[in-house]
The first five atom37 places (N, CA, C, CB, O) and aatype in JSON, in Angstrom:
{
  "aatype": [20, 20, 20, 20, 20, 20, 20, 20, 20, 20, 20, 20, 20, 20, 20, 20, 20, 20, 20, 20, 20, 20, 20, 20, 20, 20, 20, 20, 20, 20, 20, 20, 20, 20, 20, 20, 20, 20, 20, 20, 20, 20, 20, 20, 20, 20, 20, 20, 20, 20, 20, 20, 20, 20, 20, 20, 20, 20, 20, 20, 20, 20, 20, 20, 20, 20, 20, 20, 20, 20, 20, 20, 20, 20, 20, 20, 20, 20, 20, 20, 20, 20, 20, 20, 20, 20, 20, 20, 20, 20, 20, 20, 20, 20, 20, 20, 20, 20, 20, 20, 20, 20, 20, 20, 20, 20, 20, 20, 20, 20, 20, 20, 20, 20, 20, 20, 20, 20, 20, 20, 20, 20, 20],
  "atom_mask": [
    [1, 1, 1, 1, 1],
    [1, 1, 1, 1, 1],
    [1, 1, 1, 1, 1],
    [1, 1, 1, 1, 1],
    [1, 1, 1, 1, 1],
    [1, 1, 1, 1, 1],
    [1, 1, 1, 1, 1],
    [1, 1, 1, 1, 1],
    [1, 1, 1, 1, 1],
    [1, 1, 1, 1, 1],
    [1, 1, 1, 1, 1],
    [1, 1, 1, 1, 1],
    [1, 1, 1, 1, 1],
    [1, 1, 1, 1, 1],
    [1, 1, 1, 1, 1],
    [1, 1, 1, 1, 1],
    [1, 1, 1, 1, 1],
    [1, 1, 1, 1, 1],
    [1, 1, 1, 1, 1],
    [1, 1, 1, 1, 1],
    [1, 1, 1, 1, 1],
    [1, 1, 1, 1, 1],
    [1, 1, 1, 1, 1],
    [1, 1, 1, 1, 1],
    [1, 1, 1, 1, 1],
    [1, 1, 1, 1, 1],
    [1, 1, 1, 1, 1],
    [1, 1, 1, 1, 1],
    [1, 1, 1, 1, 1],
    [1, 1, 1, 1, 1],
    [1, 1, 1, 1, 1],
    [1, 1, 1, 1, 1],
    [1, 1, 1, 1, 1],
    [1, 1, 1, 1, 1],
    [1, 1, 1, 1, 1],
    [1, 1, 1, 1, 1],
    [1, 1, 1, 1, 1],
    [1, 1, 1, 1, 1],
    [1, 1, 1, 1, 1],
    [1, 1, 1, 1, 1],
    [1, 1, 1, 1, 1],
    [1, 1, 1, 1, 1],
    [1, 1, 1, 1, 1],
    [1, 1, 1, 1, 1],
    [1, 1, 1, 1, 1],
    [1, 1, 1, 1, 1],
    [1, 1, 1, 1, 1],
    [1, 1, 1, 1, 1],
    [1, 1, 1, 1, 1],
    [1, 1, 1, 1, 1],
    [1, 1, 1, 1, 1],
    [1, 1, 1, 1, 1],
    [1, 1, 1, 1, 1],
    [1, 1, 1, 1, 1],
    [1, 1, 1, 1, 1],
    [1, 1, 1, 1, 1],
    [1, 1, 1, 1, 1],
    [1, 1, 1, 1, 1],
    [1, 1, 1, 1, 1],
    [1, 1, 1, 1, 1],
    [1, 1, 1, 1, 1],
    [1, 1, 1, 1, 1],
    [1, 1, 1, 1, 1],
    [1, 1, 1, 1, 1],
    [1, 1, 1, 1, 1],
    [1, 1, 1, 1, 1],
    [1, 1, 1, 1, 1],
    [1, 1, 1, 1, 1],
    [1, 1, 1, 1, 1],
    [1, 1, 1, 1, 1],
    [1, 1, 1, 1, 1],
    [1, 1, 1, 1, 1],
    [1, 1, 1, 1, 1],
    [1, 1, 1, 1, 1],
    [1, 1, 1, 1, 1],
    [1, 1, 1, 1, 1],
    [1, 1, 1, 1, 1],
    [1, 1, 1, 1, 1],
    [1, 1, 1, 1, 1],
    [1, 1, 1, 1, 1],
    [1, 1, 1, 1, 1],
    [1, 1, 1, 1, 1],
    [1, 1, 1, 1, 1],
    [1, 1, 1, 1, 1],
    [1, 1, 1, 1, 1],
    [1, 1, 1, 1, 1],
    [1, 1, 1, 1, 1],
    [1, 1, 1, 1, 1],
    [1, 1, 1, 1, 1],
    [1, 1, 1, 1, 1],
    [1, 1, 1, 1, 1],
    [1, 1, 1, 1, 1],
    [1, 1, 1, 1, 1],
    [1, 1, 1, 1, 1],
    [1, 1, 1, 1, 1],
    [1, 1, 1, 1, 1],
    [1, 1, 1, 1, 1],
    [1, 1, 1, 1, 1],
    [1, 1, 1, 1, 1],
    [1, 1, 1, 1, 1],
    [1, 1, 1, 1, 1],
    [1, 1, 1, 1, 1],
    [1, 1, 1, 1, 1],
    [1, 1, 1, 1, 1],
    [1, 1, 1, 1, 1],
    [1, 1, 1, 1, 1],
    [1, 1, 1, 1, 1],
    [1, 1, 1, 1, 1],
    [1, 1, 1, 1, 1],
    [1, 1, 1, 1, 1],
    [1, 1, 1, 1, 1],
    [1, 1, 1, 1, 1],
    [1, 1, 1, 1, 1],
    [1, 1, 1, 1, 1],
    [1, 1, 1, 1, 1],
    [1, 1, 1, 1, 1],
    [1, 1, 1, 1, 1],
    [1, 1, 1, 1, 1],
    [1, 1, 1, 1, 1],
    [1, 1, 1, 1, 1],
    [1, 1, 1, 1, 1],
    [1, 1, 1, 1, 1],
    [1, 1, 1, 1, 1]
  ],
  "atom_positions": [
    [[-95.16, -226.05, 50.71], [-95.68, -224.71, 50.86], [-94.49, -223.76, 51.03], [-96.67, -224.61, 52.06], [-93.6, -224.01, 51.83]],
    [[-94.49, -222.41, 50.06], [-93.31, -221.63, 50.08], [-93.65, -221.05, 51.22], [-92.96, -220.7, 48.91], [-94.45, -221.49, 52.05]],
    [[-92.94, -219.87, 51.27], [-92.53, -218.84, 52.03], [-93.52, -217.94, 52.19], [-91.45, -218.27, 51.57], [-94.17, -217.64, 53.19]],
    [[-93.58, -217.35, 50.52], [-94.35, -216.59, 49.92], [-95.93, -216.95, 50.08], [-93.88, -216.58, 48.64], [-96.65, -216.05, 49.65]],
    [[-96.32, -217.57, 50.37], [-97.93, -218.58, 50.26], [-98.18, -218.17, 51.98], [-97.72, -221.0, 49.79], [-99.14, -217.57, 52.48]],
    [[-96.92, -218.75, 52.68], [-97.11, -218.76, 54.1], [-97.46, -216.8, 54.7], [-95.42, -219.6, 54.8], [-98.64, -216.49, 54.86]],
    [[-96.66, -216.02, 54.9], [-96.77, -214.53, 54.37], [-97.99, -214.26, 53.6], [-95.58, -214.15, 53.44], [-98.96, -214.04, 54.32]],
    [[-98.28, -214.22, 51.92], [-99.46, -213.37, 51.35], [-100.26, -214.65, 51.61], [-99.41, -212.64, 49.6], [-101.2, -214.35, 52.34]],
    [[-100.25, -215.66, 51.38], [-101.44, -216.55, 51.21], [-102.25, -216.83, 50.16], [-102.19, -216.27, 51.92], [-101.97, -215.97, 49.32]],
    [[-103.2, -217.61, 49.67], [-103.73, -218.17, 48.71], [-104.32, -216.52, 48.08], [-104.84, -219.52, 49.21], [-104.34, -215.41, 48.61]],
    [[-104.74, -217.02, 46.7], [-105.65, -216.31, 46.43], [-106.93, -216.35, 46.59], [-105.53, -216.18, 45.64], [-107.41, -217.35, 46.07]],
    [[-107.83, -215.54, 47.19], [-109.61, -215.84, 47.33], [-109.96, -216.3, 46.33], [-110.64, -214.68, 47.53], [-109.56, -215.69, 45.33]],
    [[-110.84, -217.54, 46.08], [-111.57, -217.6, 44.93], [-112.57, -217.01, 44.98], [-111.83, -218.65, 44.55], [-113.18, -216.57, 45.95]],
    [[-112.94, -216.94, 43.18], [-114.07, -215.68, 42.98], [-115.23, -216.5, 42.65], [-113.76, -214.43, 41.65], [-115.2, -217.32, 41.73]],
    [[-116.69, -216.19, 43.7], [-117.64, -217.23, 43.38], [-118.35, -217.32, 41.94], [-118.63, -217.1, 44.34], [-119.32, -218.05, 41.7]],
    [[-117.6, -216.31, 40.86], [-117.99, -216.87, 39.49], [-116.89, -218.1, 38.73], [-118.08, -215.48, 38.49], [-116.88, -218.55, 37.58]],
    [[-116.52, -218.23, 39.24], [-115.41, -219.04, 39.16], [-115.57, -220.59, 38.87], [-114.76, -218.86, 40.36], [-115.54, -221.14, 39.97]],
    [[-115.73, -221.6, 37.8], [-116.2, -222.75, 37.75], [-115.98, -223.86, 38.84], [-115.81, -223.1, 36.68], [-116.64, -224.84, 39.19]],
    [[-114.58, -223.22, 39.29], [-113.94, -224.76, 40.04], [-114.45, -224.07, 41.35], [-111.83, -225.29, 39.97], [-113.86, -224.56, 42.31]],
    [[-115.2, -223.27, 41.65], [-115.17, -222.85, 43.13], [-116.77, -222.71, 43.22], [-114.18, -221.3, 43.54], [-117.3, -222.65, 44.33]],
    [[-117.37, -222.68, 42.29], [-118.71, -222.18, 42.08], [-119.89, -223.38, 43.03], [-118.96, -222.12, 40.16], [-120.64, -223.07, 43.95]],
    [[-119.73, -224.51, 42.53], [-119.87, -225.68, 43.86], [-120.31, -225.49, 44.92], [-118.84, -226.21, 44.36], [-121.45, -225.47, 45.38]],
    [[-118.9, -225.27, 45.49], [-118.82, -225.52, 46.89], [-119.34, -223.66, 47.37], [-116.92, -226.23, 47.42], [-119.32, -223.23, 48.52]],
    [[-119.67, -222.99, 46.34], [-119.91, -221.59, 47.28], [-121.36, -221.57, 47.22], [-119.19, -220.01, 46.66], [-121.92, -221.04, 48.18]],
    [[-122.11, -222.06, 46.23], [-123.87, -222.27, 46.15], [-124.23, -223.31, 47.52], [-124.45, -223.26, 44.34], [-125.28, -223.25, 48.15]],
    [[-123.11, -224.23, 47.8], [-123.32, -225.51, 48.97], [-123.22, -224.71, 49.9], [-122.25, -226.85, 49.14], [-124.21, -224.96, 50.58]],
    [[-122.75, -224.02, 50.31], [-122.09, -223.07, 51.75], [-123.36, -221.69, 51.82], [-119.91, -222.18, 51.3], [-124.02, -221.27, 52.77]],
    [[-123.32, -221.3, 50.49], [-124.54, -220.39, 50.66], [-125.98, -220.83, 51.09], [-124.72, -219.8, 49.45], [-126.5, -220.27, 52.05]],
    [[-126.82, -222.07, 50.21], [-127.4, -222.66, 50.78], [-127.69, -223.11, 52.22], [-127.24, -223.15, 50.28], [-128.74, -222.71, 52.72]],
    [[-126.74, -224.03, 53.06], [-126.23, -224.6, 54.22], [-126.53, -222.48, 55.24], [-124.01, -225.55, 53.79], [-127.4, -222.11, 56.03]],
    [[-125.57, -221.89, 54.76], [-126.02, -220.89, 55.54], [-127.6, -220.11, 55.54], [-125.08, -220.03, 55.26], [-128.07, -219.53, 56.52]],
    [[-128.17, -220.25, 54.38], [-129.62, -219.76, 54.07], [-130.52, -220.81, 54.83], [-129.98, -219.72, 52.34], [-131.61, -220.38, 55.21]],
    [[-130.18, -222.31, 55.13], [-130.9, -223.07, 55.9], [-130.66, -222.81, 57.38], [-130.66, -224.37, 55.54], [-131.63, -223.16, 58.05]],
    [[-129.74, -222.34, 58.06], [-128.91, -222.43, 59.28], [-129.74, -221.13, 59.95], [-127.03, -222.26, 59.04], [-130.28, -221.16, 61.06]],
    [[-129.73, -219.94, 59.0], [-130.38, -218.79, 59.19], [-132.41, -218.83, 59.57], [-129.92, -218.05, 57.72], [-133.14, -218.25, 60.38]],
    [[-132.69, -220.13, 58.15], [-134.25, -220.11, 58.71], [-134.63, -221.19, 59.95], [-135.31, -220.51, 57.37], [-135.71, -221.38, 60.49]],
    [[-133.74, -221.62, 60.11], [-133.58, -222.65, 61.13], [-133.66, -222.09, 62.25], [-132.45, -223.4, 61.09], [-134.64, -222.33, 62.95]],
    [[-132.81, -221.34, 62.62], [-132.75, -220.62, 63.95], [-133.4, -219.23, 63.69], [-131.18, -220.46, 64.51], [-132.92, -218.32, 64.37]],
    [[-134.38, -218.89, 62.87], [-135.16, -217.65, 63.08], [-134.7, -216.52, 62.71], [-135.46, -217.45, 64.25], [-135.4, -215.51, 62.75]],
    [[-133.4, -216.52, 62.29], [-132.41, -215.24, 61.89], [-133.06, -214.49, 61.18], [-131.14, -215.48, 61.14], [-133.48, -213.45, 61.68]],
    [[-133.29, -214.74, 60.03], [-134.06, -214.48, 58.66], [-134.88, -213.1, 59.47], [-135.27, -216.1, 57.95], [-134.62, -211.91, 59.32]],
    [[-135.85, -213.67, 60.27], [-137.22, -213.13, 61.2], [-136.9, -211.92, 61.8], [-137.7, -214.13, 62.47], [-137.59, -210.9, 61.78]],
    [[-135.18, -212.17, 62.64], [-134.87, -211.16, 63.56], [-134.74, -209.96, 62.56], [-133.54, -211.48, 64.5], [-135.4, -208.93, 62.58]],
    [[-133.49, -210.39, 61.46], [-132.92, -209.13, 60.73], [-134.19, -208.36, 60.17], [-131.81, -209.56, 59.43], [-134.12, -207.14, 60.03]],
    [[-135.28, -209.01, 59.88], [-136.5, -208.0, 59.0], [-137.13, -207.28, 59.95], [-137.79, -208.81, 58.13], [-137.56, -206.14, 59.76]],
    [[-137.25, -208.15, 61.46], [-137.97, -207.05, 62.37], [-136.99, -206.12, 63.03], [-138.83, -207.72, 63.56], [-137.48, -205.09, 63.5]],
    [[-135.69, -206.32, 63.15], [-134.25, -204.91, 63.28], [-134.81, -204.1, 62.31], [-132.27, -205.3, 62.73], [-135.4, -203.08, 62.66]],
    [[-134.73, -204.39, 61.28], [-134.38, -203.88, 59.97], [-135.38, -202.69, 59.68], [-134.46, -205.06, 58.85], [-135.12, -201.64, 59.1]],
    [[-136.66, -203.14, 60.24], [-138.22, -202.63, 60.3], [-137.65, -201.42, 61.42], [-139.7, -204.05, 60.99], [-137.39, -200.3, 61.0]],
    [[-137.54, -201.69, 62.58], [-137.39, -201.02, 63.93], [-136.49, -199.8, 63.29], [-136.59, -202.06, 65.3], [-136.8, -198.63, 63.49]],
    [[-135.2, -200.21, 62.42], [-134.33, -199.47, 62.74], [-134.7, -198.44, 61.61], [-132.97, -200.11, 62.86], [-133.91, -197.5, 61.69]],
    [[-135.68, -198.27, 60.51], [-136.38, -198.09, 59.39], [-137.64, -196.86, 60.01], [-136.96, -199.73, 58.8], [-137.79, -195.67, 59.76]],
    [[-138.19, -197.53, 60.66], [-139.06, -196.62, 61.46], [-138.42, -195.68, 62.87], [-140.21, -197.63, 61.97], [-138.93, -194.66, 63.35]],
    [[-137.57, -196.16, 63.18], [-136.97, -195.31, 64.15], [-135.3, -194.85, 63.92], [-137.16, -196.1, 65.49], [-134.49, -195.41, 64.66]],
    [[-135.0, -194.3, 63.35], [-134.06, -193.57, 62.59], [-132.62, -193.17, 63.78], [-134.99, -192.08, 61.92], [-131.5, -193.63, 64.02]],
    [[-133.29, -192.28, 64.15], [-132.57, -191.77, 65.46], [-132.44, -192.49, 66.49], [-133.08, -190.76, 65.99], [-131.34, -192.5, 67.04]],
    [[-133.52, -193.28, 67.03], [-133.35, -193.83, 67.86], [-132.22, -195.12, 67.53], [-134.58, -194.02, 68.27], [-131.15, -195.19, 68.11]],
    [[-132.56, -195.87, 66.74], [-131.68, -197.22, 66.32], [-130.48, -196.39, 66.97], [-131.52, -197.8, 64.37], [-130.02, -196.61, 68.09]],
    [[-129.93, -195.12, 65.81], [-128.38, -195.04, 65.62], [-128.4, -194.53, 67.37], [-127.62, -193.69, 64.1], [-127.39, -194.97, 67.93]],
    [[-128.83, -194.15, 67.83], [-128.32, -194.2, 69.16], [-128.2, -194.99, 70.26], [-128.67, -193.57, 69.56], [-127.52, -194.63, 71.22]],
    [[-128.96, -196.38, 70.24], [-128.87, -197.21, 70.68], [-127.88, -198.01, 70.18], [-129.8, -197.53, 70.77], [-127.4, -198.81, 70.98]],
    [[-127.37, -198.01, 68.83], [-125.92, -198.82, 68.31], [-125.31, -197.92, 68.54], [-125.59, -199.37, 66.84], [-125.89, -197.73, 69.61]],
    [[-124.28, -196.78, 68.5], [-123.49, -196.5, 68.73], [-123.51, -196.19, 70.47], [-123.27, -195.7, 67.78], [-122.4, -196.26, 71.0]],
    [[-124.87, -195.8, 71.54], [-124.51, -195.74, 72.78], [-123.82, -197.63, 73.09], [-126.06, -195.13, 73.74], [-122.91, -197.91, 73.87]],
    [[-124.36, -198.29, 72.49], [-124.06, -199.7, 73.02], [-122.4, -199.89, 72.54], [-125.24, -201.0, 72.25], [-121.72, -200.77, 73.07]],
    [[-121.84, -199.03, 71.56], [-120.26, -199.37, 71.04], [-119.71, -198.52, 72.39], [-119.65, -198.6, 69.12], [-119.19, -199.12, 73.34]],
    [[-119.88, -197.19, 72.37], [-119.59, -196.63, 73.25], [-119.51, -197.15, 74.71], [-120.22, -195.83, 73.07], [-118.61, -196.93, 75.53]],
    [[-120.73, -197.94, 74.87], [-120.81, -198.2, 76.88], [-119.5, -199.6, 76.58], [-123.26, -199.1, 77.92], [-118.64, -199.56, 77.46]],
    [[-119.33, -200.48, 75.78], [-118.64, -201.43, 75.51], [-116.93, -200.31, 75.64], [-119.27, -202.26, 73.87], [-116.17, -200.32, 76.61]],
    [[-116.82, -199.76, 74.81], [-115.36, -199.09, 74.77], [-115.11, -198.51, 76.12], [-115.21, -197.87, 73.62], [-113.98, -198.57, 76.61]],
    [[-115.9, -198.07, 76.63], [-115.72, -197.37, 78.28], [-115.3, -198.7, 79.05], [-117.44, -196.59, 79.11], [-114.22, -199.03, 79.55]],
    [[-116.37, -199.26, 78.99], [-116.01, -201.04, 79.64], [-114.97, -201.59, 79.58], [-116.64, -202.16, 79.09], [-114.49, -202.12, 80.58]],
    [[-114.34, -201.61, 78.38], [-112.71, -201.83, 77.99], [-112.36, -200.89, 78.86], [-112.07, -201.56, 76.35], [-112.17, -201.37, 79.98]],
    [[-112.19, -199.61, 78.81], [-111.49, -198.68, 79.44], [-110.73, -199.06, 80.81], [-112.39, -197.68, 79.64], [-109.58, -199.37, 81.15]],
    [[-112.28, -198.84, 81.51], [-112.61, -199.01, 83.19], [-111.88, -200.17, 83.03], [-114.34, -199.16, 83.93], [-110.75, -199.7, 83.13]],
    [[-111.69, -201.63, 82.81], [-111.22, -202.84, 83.06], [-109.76, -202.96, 82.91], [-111.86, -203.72, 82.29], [-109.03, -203.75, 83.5]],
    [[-109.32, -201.73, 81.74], [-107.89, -201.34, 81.34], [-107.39, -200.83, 82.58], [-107.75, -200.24, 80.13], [-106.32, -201.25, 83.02]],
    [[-108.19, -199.8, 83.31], [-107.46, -199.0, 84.14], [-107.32, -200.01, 85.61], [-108.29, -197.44, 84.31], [-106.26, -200.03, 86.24]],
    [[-108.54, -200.84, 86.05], [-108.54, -201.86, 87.19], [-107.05, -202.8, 87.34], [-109.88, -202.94, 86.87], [-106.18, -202.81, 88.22]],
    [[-107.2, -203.54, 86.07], [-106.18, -204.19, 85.79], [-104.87, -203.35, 86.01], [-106.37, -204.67, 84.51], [-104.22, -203.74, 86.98]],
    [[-104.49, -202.56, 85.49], [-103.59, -201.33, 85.67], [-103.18, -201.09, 86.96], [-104.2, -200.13, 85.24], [-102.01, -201.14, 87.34]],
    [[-104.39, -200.74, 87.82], [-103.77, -199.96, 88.59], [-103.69, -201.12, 90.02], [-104.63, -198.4, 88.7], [-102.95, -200.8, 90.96]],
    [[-104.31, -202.12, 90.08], [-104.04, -203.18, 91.04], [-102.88, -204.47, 90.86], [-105.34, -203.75, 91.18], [-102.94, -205.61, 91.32]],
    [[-101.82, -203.81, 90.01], [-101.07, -204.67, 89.59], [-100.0, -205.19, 90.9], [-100.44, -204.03, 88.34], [-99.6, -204.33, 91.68]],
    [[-99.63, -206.45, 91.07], [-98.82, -206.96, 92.14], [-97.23, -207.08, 91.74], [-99.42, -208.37, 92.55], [-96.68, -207.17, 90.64]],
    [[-96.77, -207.06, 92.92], [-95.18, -207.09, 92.38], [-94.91, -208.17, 91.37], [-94.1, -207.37, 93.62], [-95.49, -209.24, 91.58]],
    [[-93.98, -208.06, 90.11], [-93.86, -208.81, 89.21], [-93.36, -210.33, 90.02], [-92.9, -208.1, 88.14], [-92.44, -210.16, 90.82]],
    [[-93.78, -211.45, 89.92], [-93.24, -212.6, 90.19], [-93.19, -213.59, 89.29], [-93.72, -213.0, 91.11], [-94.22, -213.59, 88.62]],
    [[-92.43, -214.42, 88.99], [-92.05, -215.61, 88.06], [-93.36, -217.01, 88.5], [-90.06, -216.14, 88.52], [-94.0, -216.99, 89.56]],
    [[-93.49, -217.91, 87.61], [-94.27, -218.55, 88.23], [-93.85, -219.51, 88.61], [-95.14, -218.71, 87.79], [-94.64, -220.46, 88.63]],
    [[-92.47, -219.73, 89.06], [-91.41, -220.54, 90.11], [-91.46, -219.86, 91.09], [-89.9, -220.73, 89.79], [-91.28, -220.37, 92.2]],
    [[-91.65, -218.9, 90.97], [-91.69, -217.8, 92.7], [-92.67, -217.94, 93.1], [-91.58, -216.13, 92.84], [-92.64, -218.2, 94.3]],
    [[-93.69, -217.89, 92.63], [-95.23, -218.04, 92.82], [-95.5, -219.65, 93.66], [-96.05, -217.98, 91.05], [-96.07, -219.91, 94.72]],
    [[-94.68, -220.71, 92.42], [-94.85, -221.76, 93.29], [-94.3, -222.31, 94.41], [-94.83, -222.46, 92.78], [-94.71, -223.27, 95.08]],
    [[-93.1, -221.45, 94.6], [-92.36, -221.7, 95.66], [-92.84, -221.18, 97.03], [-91.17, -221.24, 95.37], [-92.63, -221.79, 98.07]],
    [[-93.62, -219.78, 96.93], [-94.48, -219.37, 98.02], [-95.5, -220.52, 98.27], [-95.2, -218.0, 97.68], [-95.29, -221.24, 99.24]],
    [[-96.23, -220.68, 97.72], [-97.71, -221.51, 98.14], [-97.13, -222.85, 98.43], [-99.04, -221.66, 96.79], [-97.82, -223.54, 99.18]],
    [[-95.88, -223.44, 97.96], [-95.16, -224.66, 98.86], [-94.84, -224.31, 100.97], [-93.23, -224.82, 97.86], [-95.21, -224.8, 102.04]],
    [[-94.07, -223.31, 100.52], [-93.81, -222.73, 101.74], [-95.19, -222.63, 102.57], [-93.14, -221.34, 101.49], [-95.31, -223.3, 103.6]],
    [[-96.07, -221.92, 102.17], [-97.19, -221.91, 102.82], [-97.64, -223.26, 103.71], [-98.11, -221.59, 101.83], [-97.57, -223.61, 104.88]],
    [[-98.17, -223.83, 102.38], [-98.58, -225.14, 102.72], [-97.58, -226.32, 103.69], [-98.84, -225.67, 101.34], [-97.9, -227.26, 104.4]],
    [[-96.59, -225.87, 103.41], [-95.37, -226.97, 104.49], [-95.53, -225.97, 106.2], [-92.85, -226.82, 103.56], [-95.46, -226.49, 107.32]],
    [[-95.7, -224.92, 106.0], [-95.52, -224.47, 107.43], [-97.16, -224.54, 107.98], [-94.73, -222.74, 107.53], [-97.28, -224.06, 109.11]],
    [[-98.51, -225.08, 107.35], [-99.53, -225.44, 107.4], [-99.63, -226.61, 107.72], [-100.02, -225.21, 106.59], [-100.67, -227.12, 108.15]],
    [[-98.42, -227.26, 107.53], [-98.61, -228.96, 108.0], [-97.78, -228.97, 109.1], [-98.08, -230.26, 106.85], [-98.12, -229.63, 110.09]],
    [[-96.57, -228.25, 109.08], [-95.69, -228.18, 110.4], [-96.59, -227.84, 111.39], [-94.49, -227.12, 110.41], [-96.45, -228.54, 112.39]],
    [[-97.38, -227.09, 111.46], [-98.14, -226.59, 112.37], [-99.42, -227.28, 113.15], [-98.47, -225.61, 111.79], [-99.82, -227.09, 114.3]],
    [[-99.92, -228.19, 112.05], [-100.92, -228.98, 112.46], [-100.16, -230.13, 112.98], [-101.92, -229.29, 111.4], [-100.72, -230.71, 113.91]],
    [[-98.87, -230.68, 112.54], [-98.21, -232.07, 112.99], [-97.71, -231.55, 114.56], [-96.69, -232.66, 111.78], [-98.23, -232.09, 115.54]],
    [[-96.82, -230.61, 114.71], [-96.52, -229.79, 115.92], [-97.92, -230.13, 117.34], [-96.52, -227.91, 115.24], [-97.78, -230.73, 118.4]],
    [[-99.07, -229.51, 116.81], [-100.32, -229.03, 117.1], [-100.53, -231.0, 117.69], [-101.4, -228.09, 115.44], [-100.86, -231.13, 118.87]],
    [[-100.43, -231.72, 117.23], [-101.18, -233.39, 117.02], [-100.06, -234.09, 117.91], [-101.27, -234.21, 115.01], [-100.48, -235.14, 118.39]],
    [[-98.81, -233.8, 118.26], [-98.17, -234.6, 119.36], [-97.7, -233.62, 120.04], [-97.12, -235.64, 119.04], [-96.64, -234.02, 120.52]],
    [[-97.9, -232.55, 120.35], [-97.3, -232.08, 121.32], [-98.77, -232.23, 122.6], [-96.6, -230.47, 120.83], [-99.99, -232.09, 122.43]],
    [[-97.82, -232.63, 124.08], [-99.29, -232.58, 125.12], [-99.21, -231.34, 126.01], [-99.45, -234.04, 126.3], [-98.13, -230.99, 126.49]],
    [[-100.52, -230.58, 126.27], [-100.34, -229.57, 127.08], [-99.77, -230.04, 128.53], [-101.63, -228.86, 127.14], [-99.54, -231.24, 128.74]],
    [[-99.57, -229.16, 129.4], [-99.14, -229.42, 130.94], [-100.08, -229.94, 131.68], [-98.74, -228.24, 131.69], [-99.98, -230.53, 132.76]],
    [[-101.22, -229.66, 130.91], [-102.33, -230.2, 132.08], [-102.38, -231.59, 131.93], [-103.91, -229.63, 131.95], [-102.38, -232.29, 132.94]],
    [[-102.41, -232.05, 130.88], [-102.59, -233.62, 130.63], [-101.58, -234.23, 130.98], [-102.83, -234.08, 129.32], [-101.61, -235.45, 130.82]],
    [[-100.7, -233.78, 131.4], [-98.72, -234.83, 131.38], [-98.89, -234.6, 132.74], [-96.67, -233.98, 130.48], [-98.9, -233.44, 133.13]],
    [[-99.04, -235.67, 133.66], [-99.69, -236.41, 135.38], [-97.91, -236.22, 135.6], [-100.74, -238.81, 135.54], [-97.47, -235.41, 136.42]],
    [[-97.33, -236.77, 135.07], [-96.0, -236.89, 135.07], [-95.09, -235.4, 136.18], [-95.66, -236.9, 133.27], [-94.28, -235.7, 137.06]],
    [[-95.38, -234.2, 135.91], [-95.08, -232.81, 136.31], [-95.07, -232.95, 137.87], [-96.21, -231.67, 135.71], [-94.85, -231.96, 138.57]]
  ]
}
């Protein structure tokens, strides 16, 4: 594989095409079964109906739904943004939560032999 292939890439075959014609009636099929299979077929005619009889309404319910989606991006752009933490490596990162965890065990081992004054008869 050249260079050139890797960069532009094959050419599309064209489904009038003998050597391709095959496998694009097999794939069309396979998708025309896949579609009545799962009811698709059903949905797009009753959209299709809805959006046919209700004109205005459809287009405002598809484009309010692009719209509330792009705001959504937005808002999540700006969260992300603006709660950002000091930059750390993720050797720094792991080196904290070691630390953590070792002064979590120092503390409980400390905690497990040391005896208070009251218990040591010894005093």
């Amino acid at each position: 594989m050249g260079w050139k292939n890797i960069f532009i890439g094959e050419k599309m075959p064209d489904k009038d095409n003998p050597l391709y014609r095959q496998r694009y009636e097999t794939e069309v099929q396979a998708g025309r079964k896949f579609a009545k299979t799962m009811k698709l077929d059903v949905l797009a005619a009753k959209v299709q109906l809805f959006a046919n009889d209700h004109k205005l309404l459809f287009l405002y319910l598809v484009f309010g739904f692009i719209i509330f989606c792009f705001g959504l991006n937005i808002y999540r752009l700006v969260v992300v943004y603006s709660h950002q933490q000091s930059r750390q490596s993720a050797t720094e990162r792991q080196e904290q939560m070691l630390r953590l965890r070792h002064s979590k065990v120092w503390k409980a081992v400390e905690n497990a032999y040391t005896t208070h004054p009251a218990m040591n008869r010894d005093n």
